[in-house]
C-alpha positions in Angstrom: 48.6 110.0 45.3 47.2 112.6 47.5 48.3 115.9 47.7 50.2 116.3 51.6 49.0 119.3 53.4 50.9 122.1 53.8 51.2 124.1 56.7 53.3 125.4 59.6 54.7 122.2 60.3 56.3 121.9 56.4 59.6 121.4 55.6 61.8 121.3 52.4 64.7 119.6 52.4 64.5 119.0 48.1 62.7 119.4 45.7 60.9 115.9 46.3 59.1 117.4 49.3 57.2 119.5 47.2 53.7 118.8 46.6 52.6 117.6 43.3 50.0 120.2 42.8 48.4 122.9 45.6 47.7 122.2 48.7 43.6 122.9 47.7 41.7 123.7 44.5 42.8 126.9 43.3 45.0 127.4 47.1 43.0 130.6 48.7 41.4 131.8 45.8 37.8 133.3 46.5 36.7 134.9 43.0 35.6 132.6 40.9 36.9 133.2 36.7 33.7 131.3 35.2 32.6 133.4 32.6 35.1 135.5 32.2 38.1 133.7 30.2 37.8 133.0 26.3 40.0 130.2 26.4 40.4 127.4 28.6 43.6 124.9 28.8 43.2 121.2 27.9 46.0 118.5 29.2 46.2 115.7 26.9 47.0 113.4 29.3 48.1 110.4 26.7 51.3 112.9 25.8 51.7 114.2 29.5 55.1 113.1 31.6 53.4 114.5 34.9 56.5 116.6 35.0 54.6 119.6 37.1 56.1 121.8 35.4 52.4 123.6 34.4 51.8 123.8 38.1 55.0 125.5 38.8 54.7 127.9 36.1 50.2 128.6 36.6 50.1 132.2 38.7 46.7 131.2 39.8 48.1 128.0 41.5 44.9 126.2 39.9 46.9 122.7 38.5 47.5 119.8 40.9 48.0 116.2 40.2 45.7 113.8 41.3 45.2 109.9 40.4 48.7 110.2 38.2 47.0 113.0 36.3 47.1 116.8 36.0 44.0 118.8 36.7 43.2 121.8 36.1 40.6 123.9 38.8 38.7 125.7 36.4 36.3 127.0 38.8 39.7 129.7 39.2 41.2 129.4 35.8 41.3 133.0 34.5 42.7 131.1 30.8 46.0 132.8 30.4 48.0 130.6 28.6 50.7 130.4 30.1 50.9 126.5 31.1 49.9 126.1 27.6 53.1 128.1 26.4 55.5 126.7 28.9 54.7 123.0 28.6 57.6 121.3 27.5 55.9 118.3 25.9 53.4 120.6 23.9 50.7 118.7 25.6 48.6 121.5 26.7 46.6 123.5 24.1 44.4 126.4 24.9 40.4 125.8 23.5 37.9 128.2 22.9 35.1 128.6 24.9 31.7 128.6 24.2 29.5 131.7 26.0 
């Protein structure tokens, strides 16, 4: 499944017309977060219902699905925690990362 395009032309008539993910990696984002995060989100995506709920909730706007699975942009990923935290099925955990 691709991700549909948004722009001036998009309507919402229900919640189905959202996109499953952004539009783009990380939307509009221009400052890259690599190095500067101590954690990093991982989606096990054995326990994951593709429910979109970690892209609603992710203020960066960095998790899209793509190929039936949920990605994660880390490029933009600042490692807040909160997809981690709001995951319903517990299937994201937050790693440590390595400097």
């Amino acid at each position: 499944m691709s991700r549909r395009k948004v722009d001036k032309t998009f309507k919402i008539s229900s919640i189905k017309d959202l996109p499953c993910g952004t539009y783009g990696k990380a939307m509009q984002l221009t400052e890259t977060m690599e190095g500067w995060r101590n954690e990093a989100p991982i989606i096990d995506e054995k326990t994951c219902s593709l429910c979109n709920w970690c892209y609603l909730v992710c203020p960066e706007g960095v998790i899209y699905q793509e190929d039936k699975k949920m990605k994660i942009d880390y490029r933009f990923c600042k490692g807040c925690g909160i997809c981690a935290k709001e995951c319903r099925k517990k299937c994201i955990i937050m790693e440590r990362e390595e400097k």
